[in-house]
SEKOLKOL-173328 format. One line per field, with one value per atom (N, C-alpha, C): residue number from 1; residue in one letter; y, x, z. Coordinates in pm, 1 decimal. Example, Ala and Ser with C-alpha at 12.3 -4.5 7.8 and 13.67 -1.06 7.14 Angstrom:
# SEKOLKOL-173328
nr	c(1:1:1:2:2:2);
rest	c(A:A:A:S:S:S);
v	c(-569.0:-450.0:-330.0:-225.0:-106.0:3.0);
u	c(1319.0:1230.0:1320.0:1285.0:1367.0:1290.0);
w	c(780.0:780.0:780.0:708.0:714.0:787.0);
This chain:
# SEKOLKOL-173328
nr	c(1:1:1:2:2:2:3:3:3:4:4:4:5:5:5:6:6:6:7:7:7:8:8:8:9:9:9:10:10:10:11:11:11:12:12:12:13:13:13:14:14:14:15:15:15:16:16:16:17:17:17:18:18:18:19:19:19:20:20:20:21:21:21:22:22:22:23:23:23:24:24:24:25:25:25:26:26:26:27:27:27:28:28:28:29:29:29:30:30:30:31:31:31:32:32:32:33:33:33:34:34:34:35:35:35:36:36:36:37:37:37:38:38:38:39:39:39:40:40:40:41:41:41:42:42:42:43:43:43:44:44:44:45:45:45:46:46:46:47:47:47:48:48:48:49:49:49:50:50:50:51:51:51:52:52:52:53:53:53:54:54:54:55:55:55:56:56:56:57:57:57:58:58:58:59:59:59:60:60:60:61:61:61:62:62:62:63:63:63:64:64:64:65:65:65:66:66:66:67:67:67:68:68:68:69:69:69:70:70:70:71:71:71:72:72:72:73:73:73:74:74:74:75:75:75:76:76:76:77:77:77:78:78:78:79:79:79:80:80:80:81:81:81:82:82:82:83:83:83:84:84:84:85:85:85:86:86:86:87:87:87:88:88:88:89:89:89:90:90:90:91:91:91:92:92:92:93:93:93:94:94:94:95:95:95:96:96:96:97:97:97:98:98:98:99:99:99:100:100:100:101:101:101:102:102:102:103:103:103:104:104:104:105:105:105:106:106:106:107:107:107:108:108:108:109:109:109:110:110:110:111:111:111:112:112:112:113:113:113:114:114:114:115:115:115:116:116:116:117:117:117:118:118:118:119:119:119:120:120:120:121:121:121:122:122:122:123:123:123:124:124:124:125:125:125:126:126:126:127:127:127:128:128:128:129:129:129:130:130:130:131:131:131:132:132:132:133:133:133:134:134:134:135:135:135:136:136:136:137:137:137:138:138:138:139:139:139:140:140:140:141:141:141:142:142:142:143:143:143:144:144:144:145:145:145:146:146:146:147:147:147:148:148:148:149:149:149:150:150:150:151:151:151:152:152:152:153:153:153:154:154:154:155:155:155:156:156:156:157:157:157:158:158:158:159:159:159:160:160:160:161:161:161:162:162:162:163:163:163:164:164:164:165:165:165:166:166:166:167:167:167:168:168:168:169:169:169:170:170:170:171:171:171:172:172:172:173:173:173:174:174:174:175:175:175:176:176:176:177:177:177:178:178:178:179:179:179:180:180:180);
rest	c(X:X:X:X:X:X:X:X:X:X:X:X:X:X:X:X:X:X:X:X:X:X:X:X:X:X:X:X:X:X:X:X:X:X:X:X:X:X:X:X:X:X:X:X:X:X:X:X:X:X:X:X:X:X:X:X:X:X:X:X:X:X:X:X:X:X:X:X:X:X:X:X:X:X:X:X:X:X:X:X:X:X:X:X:X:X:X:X:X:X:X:X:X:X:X:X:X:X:X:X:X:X:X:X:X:X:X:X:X:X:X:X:X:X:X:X:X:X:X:X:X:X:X:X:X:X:X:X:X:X:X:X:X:X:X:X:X:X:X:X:X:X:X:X:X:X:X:X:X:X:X:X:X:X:X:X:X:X:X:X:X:X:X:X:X:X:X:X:X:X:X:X:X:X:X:X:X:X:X:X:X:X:X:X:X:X:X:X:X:X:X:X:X:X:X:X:X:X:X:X:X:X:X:X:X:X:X:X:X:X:X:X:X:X:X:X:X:X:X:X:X:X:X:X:X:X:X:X:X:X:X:X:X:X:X:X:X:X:X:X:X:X:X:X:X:X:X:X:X:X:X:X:X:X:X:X:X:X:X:X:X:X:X:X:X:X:X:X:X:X:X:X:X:X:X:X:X:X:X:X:X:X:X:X:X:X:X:X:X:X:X:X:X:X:X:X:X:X:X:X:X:X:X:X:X:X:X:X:X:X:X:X:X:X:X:X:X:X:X:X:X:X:X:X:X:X:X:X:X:X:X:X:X:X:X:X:X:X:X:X:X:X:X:X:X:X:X:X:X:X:X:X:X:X:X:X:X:X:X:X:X:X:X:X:X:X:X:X:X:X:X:X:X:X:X:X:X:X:X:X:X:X:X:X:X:X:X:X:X:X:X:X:X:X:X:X:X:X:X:X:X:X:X:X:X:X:X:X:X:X:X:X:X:X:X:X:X:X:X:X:X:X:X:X:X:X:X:X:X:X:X:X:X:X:X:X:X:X:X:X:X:X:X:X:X:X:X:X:X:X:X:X:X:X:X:X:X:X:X:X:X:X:X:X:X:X:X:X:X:X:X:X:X:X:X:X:X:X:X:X:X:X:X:X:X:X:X:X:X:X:X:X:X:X:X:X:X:X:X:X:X:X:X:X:X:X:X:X:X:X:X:X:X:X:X:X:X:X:X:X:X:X:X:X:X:X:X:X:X:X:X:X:X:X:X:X:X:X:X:X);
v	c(11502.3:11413.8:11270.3:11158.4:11043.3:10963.2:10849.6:10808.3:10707.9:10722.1:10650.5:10473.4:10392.5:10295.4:10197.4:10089.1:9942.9:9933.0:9929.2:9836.6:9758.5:9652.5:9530.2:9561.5:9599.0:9627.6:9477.4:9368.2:9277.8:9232.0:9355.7:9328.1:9443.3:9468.0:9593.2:9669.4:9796.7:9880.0:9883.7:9783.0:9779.5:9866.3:9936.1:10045.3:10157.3:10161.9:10307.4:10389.2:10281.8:10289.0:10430.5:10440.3:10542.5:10663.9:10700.7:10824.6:10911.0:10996.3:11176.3:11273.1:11371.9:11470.8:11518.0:11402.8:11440.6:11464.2:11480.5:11429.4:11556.8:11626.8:11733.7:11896.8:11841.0:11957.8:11898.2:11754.7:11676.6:11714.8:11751.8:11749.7:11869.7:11978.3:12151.2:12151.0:12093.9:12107.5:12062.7:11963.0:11922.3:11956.5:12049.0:12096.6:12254.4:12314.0:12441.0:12399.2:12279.3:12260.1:12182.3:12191.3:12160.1:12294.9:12413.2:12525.5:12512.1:12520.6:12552.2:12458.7:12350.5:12211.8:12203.3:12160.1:12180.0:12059.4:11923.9:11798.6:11691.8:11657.6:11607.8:11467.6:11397.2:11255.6:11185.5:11163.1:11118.3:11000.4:10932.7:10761.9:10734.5:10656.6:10649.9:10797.7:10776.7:10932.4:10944.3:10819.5:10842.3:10919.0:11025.7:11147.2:11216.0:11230.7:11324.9:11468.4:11467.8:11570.4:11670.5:11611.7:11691.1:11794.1:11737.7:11821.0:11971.8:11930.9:12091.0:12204.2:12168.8:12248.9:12289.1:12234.3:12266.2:12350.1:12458.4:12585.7:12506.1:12577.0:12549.3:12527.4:12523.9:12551.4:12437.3:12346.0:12229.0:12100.8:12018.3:11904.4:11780.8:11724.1:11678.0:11488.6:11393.7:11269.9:11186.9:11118.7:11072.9:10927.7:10844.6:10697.7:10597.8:10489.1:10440.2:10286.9:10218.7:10071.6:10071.8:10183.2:10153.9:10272.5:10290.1:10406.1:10520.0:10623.7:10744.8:10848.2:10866.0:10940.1:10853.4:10895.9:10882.7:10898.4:10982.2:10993.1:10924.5:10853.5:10785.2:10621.7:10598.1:10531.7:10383.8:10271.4:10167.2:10131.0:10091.5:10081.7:9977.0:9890.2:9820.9:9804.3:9838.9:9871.2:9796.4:9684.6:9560.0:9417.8:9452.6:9400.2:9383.6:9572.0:9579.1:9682.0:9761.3:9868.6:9966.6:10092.5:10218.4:10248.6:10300.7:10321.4:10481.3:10458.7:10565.6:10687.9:10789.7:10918.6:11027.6:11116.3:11253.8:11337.3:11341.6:11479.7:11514.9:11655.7:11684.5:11661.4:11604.6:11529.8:11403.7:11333.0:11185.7:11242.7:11197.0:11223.4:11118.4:11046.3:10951.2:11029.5:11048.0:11071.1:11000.1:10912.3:10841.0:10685.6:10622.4:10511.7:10452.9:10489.7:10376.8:10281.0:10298.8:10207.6:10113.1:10104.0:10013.4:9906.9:9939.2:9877.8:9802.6:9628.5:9531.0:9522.5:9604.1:9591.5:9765.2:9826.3:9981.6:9967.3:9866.3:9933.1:9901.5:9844.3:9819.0:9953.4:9989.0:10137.6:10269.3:10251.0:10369.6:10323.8:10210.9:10207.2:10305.4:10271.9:10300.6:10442.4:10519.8:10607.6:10696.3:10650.3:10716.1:10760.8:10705.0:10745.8:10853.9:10932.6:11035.1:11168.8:11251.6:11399.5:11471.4:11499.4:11482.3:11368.0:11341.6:11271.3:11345.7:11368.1:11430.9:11243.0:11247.8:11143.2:11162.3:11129.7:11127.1:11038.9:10997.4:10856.7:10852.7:10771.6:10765.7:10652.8:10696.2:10639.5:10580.7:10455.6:10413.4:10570.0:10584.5:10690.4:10628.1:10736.4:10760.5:10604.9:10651.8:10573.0:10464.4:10440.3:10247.5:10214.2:10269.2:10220.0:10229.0:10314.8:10342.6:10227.8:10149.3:10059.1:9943.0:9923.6:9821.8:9794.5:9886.5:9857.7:9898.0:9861.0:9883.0:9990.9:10108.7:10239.0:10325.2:10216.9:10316.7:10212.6:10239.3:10133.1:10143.4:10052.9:10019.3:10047.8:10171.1:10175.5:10139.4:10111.3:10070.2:9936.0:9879.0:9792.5:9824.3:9875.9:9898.8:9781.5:9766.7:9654.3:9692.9:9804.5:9815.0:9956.4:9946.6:10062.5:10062.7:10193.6:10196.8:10369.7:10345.7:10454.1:10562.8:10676.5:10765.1:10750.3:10691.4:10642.0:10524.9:10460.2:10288.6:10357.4:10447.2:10506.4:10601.3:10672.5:10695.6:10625.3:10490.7:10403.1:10331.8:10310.7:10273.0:10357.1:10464.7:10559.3:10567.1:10581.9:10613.4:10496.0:10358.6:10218.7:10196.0:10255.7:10258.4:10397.8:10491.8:10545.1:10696.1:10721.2:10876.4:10951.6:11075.0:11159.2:11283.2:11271.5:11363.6:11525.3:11580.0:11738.4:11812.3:11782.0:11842.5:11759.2:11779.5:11721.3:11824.2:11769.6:11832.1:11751.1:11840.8:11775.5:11736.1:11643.5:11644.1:11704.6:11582.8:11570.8:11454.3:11485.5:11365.7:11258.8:11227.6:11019.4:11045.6:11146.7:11181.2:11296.7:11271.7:11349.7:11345.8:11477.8:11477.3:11560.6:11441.6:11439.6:11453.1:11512.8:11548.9:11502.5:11391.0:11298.9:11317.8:11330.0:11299.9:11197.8:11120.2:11056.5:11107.7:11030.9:11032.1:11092.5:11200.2:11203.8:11110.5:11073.2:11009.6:10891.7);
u	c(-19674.6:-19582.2:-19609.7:-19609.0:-19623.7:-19509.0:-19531.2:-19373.3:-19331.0:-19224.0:-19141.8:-19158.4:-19192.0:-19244.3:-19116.9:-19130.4:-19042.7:-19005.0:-18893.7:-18843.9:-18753.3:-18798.3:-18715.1:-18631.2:-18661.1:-18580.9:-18572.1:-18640.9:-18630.6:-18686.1:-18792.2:-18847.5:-18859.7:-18844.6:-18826.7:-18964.4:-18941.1:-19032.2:-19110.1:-19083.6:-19121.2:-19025.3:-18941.6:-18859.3:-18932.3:-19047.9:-19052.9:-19178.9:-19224.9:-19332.9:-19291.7:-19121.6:-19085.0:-19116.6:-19122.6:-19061.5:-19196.7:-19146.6:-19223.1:-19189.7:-19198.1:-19120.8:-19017.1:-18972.0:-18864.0:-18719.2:-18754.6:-18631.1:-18583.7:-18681.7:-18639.9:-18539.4:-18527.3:-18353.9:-18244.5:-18264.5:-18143.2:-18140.6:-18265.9:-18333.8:-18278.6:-18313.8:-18249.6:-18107.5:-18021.9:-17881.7:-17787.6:-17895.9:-17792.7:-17847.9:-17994.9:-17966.7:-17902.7:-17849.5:-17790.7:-17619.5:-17585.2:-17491.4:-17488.6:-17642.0:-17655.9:-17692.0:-17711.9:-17762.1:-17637.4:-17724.5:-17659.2:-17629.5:-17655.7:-17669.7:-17757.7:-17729.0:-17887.1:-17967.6:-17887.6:-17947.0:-17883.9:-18000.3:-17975.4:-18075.1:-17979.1:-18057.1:-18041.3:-18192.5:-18202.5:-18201.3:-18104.4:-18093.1:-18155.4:-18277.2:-18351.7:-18427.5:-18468.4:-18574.4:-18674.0:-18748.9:-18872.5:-18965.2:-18998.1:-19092.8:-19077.6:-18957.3:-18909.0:-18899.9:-18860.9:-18872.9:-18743.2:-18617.6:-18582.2:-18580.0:-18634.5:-18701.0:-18745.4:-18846.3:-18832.1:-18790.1:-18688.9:-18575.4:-18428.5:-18484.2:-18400.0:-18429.3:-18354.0:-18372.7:-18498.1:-18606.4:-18670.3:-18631.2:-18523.3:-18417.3:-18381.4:-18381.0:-18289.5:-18383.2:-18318.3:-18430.2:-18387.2:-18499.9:-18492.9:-18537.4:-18411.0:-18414.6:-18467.5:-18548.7:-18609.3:-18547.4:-18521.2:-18486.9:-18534.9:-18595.4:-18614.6:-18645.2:-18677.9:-18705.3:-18857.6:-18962.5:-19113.7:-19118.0:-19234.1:-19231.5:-19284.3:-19272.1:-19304.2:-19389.1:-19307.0:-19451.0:-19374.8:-19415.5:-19401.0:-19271.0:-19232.3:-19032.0:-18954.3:-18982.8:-18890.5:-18840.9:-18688.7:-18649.2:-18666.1:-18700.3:-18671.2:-18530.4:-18523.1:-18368.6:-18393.5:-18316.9:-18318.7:-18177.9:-18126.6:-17954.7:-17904.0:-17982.1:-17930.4:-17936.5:-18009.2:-18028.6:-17991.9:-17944.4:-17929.5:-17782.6:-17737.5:-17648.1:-17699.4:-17707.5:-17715.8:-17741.1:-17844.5:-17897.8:-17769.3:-17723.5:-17613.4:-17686.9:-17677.3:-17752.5:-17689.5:-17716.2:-17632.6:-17651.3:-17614.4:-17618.9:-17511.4:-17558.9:-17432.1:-17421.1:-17509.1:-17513.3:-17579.0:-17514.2:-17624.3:-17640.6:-17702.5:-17789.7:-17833.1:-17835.6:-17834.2:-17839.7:-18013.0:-18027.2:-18090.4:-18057.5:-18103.8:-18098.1:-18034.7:-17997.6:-17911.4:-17775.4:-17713.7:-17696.4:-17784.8:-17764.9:-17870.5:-17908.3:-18005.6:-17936.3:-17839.3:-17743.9:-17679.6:-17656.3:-17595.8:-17439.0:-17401.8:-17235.1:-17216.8:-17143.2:-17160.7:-17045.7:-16925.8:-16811.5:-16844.4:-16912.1:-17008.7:-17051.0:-17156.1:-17215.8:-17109.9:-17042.6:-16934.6:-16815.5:-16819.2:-16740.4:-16855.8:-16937.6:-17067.5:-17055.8:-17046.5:-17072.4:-16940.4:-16873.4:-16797.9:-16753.6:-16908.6:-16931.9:-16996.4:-17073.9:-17109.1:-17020.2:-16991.3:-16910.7:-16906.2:-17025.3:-17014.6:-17100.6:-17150.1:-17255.7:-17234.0:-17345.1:-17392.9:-17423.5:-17404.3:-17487.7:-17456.7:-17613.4:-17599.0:-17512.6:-17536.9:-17466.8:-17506.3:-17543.6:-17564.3:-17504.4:-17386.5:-17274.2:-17287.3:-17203.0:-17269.5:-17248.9:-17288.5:-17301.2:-17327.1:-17368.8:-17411.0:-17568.1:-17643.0:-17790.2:-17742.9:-17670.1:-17690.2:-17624.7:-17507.0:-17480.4:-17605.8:-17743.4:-17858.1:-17959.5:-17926.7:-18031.9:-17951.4:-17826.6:-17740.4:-17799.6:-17766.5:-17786.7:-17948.2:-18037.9:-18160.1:-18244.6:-18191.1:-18253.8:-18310.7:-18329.0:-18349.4:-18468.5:-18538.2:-18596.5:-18539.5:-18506.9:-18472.3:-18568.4:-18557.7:-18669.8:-18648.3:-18526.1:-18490.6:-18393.0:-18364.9:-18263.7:-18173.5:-18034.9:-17978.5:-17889.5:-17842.8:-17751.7:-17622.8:-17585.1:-17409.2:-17466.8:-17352.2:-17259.7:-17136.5:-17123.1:-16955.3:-16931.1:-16853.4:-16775.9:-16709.6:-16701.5:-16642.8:-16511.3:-16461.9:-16331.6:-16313.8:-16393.9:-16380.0:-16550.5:-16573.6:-16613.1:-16545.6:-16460.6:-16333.2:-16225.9:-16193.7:-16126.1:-16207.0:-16294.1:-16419.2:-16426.6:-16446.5:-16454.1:-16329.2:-16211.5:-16073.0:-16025.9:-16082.7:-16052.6:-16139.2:-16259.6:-16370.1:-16335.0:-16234.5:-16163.5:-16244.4:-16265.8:-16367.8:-16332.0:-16337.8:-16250.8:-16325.4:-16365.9:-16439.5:-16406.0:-16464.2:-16446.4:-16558.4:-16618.8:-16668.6:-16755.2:-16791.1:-16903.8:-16961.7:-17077.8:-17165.8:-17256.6:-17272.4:-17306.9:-17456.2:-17565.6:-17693.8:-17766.5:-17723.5:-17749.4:-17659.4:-17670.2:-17577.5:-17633.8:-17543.7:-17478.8:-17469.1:-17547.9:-17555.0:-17500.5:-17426.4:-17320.3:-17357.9:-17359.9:-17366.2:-17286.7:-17186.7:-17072.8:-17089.2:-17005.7:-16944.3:-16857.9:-16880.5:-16773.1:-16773.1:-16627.0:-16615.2:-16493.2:-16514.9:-16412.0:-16245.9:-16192.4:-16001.8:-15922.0:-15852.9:-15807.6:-15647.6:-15629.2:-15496.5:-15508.8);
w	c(-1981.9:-2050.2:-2005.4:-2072.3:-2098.4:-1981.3:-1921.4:-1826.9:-1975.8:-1956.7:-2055.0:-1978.0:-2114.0:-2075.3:-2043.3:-1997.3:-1978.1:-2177.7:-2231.7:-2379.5:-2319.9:-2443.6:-2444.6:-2560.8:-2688.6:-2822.3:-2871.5:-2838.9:-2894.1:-3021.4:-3081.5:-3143.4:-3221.4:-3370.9:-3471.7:-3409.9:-3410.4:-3356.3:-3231.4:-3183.5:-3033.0:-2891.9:-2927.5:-2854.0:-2872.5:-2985.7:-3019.5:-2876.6:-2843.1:-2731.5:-2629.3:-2619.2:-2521.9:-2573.5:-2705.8:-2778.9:-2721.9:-2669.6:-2648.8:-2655.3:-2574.5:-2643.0:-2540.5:-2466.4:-2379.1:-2442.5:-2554.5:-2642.8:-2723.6:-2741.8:-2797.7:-2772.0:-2657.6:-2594.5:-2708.2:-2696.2:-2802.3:-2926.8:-2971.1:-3120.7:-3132.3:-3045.3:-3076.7:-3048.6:-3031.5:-2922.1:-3091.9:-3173.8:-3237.4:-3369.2:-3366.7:-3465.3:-3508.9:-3402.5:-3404.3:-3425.1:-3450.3:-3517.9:-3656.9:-3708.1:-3807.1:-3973.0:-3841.8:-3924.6:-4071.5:-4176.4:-4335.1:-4398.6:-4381.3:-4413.3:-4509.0:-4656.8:-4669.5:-4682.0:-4681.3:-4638.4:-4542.1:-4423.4:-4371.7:-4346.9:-4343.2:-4294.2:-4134.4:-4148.5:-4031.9:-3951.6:-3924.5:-3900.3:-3781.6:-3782.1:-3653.6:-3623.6:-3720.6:-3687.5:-3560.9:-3518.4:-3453.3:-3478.0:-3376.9:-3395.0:-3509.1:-3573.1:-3650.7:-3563.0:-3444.6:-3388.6:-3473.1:-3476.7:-3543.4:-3638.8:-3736.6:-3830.7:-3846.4:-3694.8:-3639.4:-3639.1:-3575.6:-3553.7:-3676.9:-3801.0:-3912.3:-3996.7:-4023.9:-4101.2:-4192.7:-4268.3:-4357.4:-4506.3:-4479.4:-4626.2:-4622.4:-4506.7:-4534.9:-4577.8:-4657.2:-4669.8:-4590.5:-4563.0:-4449.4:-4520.7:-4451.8:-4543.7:-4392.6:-4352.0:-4250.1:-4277.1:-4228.7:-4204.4:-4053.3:-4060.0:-3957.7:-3977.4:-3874.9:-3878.2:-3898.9:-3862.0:-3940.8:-4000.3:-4100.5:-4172.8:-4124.9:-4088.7:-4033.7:-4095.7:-4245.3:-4366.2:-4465.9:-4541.8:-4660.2:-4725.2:-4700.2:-4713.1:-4637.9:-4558.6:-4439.7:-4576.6:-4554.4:-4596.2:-4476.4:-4521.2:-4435.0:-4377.1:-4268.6:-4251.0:-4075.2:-4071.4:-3944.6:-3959.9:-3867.9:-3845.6:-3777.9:-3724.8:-3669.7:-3742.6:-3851.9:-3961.7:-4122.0:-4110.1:-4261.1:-4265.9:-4390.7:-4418.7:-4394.3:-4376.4:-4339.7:-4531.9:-4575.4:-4672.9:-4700.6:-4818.7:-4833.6:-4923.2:-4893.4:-4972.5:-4962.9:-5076.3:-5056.9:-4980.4:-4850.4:-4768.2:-4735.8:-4632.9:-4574.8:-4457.2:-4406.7:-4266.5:-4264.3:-4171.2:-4107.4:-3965.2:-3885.2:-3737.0:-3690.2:-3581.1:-3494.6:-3329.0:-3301.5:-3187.5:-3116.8:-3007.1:-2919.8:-3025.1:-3050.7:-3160.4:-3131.9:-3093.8:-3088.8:-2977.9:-2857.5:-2764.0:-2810.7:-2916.6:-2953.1:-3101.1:-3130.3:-3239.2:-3160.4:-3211.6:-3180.0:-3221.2:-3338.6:-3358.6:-3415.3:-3276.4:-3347.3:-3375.3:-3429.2:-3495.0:-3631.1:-3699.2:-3811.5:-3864.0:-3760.0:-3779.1:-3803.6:-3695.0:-3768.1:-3874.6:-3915.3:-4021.9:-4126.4:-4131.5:-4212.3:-4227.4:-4096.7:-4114.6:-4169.1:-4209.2:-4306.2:-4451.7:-4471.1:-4630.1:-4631.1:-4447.8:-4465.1:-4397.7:-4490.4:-4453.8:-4335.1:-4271.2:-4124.6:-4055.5:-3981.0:-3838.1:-3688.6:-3687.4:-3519.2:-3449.3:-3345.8:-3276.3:-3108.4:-3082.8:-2933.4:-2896.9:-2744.8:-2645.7:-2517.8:-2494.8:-2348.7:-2229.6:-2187.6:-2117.4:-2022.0:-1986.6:-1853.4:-1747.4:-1656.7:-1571.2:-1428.4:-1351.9:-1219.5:-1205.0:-1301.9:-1286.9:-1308.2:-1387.3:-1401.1:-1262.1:-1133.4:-1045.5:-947.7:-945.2:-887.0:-917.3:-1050.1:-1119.9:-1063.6:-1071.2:-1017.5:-851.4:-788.8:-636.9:-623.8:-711.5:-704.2:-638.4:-643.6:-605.3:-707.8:-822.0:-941.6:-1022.3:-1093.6:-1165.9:-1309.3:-1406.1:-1535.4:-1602.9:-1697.3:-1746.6:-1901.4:-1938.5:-2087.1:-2060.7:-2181.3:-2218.3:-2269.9:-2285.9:-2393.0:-2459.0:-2586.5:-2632.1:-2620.9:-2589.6:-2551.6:-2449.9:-2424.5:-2302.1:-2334.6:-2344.3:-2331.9:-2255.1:-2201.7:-2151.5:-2218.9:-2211.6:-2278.8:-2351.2:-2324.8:-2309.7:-2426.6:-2378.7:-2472.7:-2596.3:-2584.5:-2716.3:-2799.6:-2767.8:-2820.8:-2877.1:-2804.3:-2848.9:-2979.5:-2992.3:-3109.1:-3241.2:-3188.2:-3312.5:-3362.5:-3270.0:-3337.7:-3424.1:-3405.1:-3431.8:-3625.2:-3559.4:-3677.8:-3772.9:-3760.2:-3902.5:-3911.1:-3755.4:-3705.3:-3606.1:-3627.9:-3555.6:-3499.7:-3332.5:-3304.9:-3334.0:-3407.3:-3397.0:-3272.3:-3211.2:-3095.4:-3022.8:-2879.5:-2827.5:-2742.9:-2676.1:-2607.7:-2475.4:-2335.6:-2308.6:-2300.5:-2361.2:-2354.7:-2178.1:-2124.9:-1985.3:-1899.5:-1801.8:-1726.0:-1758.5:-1812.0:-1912.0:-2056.3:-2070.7:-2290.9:-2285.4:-2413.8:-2451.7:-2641.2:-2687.6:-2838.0:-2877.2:-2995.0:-3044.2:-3205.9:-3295.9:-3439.6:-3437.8:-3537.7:-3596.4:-3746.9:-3832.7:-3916.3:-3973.9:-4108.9:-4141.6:-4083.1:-4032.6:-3975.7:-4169.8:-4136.0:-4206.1:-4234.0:-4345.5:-4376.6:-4292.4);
């Protein structure tokens, strides 16, 4: 496996340098709560690792900031709207610590019926990167706490129906539109 490099995210597609396949526990974790779906889109696809891991039945809508194949919709989410399409899912794995206004994003994401999305919380490591026993190996553009991401989603009109835990600091959560 590859060491996950130094990002800045300052620059469209220049984050993507990390992506390997350390990622794919996330990719299976959230697509076994995607089984019977039969379209899903993928916001911030990368690898498309997901894909993978989705029944063969399901079609699979790829989205990202560079193009990936040929089906991948353009989309820079610090830049633009969340491209709206018919599925029965949106997916956001490893993405939003890289979005500059996520109460934007989840307003957004309530034109779709469900959304899976990771998170990765401040935790244990950033006090290890803080008191310098750790090296920084990313940038992120927000942090928020479990807590004051709850307060966000409940604010932005979304209502967790389950989470999960990735690994210590990520957590992947099912959100759908707040009813009433």
């Amino acid at each position: 496996m590859e060491p996950v490099q130094q990002l800045t995210g300052s620059e469209p597609g220049e984050s993507w340098a990390a992506l390997n396949t350390k990622w794919e526990r996330r990719a299976q974790l959230a697509a076994e709560w995607l089984r019977g779906e039969r379209v899903v889109a993928d916001i911030g696809c990368g690898l498309m690792t997901l894909e993978g891991f989705l029944p063969k039945s399901s079609t699979y809508v790829p989205m990202d900031v560079v193009r990936r194949d040929a089906r991948t919709i353009l989309v820079d989410l610090n830049e633009e709207k969340i491209p709206v399409v018919a599925c029965d899912a949106a997916v956001l794995l490893g993405v939003l610590e890289y979005v500059d206004d996520l109460e934007s994003i989840f307003a957004q994401l309530r034109l779709f019926p469900k959304t899976l999305f990771s998170y990765n919380h401040i935790s244990f490591n950033d006090f290890l990167w803080i008191a310098g026993l750790r090296p920084k190996l990313v940038t992120w553009r927000n942090r928020h706490t479990k807590s004051s991401l709850r307060r966000l989603l409940r604010s932005s009109g979304l209502q967790i129906i389950r989470e999960r835990l990735i690994r210590v600091g990520e957590k992947l959560y099912e959100v759908r539109p707040a009813l009433g």
